[in-house]
C-alpha positions, 0 to 999 in steps of 0.5 A: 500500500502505498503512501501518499502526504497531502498538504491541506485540509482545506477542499482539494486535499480531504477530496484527494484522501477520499478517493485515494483511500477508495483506490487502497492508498494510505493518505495523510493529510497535514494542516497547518491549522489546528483543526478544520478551519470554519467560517469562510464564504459561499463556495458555487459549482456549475456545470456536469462535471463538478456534479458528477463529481459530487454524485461519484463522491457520494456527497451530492445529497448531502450538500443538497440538503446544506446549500444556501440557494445562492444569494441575490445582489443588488446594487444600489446608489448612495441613497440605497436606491436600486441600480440592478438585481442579479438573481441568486443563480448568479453567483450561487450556480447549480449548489452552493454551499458553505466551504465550512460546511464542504470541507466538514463533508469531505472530511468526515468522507475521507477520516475512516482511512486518513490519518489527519495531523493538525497544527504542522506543516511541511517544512524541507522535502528531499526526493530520493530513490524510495520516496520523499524524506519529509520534515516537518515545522514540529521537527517530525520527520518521515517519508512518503511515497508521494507527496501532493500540495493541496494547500491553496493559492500561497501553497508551501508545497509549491514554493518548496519543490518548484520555485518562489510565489512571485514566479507562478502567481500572477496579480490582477490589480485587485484586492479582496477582503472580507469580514463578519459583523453584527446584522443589523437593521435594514438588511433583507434578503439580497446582499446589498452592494454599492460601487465607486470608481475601483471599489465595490462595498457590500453587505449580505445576511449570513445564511446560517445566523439572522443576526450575522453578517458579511462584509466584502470588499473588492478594490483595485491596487497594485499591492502584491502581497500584505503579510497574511500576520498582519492584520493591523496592517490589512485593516488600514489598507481597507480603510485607506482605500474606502476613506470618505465614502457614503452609503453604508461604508462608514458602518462597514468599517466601524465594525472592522475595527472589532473583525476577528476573522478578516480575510485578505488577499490579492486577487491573483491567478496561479500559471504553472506547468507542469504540475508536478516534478518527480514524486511531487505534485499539486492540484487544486489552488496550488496548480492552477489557482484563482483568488475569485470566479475562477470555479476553482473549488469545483476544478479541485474537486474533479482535480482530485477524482482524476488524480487519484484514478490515475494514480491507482492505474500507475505508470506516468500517472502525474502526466496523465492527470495533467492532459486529462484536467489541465485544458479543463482547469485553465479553461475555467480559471480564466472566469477570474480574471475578469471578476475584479473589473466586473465587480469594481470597475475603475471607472463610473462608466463601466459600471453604468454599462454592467448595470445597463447590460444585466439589466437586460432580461435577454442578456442577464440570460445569455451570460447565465447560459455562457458561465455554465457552458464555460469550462466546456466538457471534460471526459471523466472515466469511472476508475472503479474504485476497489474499495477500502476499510481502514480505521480513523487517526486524527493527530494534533501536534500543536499546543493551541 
């Protein structure tokens, strides 16, 4: 049997556990957090395939019964009037769930036969002729056959064992951030969002909690990367970018001042070829990521089934994954490229002319009909998993 380390436990690496303990593999799955991360946003998948996948996984039932419907959108002006309304749909595609709710999913799938270590990372990866001697940020050290870095958009695995962030990431003038706070009066049913020139504020009502919130902001800049520590720092950012505007950014970033769990990042897109380098591979974010619309959540899904699959069917197994997905995944990562200008226009124009085209009953449809179509179709064969029992490790090295 063999053994397989993935870094991250965030989507793409339980999926890759479950389906390779399916295929009689020994996974184990290393996160730098100290257990599954919660909170996190809506996460949508379109199209047959990110469908199938979930079928074939055993979870679409599931998150059926745990999907938000997907949320409306409606711009407004300075005094709350409204400028346009996309339908839930929108955003929210075929299913849309919660990511807390995903990835408590797939691991919950994949822990009978996973062995999960929680509070360490990968820290040195020297590939020899038995495997991969790995060592670890608590000082473990062990060795695996193969290794797979499921561990996002900034994944350690990548900078390691092919080359610094700046080489593959490339940043698309963007930044996006996001926060939790109290609901509120005057807020409905639809997120509520309010545009000036590079800059797009809302608020939405969380699905789970009537008296929760969330913020998202997304701004043009030309900032790269911001320490993910320094939050202090990200704050004054958001602050700076959204200083003197109406609405209601004044509340917005009044409750920044308390946000406990911001998110910040650059939004960014992930080039890289090949994914992968003797015994080491990426998939997910890692391989071919993108910070926002880019379908990268269902991508990692379908990532993850054909990389297990070939594998199980050994030989070049890598190089069979990367023809088999790699058109498909970059097809559907080029979505973000266009999300920053779409939903922040640098200029009032632009986003009269958004407002003016998706008001457009005939057009909102047509680019309804375009993002499903998008990714176009990838052939996906049913590896027939031999099955597996196995028993359940869960392993925390930190001390928090």
């Amino acid at each position: 049997m063999r053994s397989v380390l993935i870094s991250g436990a965030s989507v793409a690496g339980p999926a890759l556990a479950y389906w390779l303990g399916r295929h009689g593999f020994r996974p184990t799955v290393v996160e730098q957090a100290p257990a599954l991360r919660g909170g996190g946003y809506a996460v949508d998948f379109r199209g047959e395939a990110h469908l199938t996948v979930l079928e074939r996984t055993g979870i679409l039932a599931e998150l059926r019964a745990l999907q938000t419907g997907g949320t409306p959108m409606t711009f407004v002006d300075e005094a709350g009037g409204t400028l346009l309304r996309l339908p839930g749909e929108f955003a929210g595609g075929d299913l849309e769930v919660l990511r807390s709710d995903l990835a408590r999913v797939l691991h919950d799938r994949s822990r009978d036969w996973t062995e999960y270590v929680f509070g360490d990372a990968v820290a040195t990866l020297a590939e020899t002729g038995g495997g991969v001697d790995v060592t670890f940020t608590s000082g473990a050290a062990r060795t695996f056959d193969l290794v797979v870095g499921a561990d996002g958009m900034h994944s350690g695995v990548r900078r390691i064992a092919f080359g610094p962030h700046a080489r593959f990431v490339r940043h698309l003038g963007y930044s996006v951030a996001g926060w939790d706070l109290p609901a509120g009066d005057g807020l409905g049913a639809d997120t509520l969002a309010y545009n000036a020139p590079g800059r797009l504020a809302s608020i939405g009502r969380h699905p789970r909690d009537e008296g929760r919130a969330s913020a998202f902001m997304v701004f043009a800049s030309r900032l790269r990367a911001v320490d993910p520590r320094d939050t202090e720092l990200q704050k004054w950012l958001i602050a700076d970018a959204y200083a003197g505007l109406g609405w209601r950014v004044p509340e917005l970033l009044a409750s920044l001042e308390q946000a406990e769990d911001l998110y910040f990042d650059a939004i960014s897109r992930v080039d890289l070829a090949p994914w992968s380098r003797g015994r080491i591979a990426l998939v997910g974010d890692a391989a071919c990521g993108a910070t926002l619309g880019g379908m990268g959540t269902g991508t990692a899904l379908v990532a993850a089934y054909v990389l297990a699959g070939e594998l199980a069917r050994g030989g070049d197994a890598f190089a069979r994954y990367e023809a088999a997905v790699g058109d498909y995944a970059r097809r559907c990562q080029k979505g973000g490229d266009r999300t920053g200008r779409f939903l922040a226009p640098r200029r009032r124009l632009g986003a009269r002319l958004r407002n003016r085209a998706l008001g457009t009953p005939f057009l909102l449809r047509r680019m309804l009909e375009e993002g499903r179509k998008m990714p176009g179709r990838i052939e996906l064969p049913d590896y027939a998993p031999a099955g597996h029992s196995g028993r359940r490790i869960d392993i925390t090295t930190s001390d928090s």
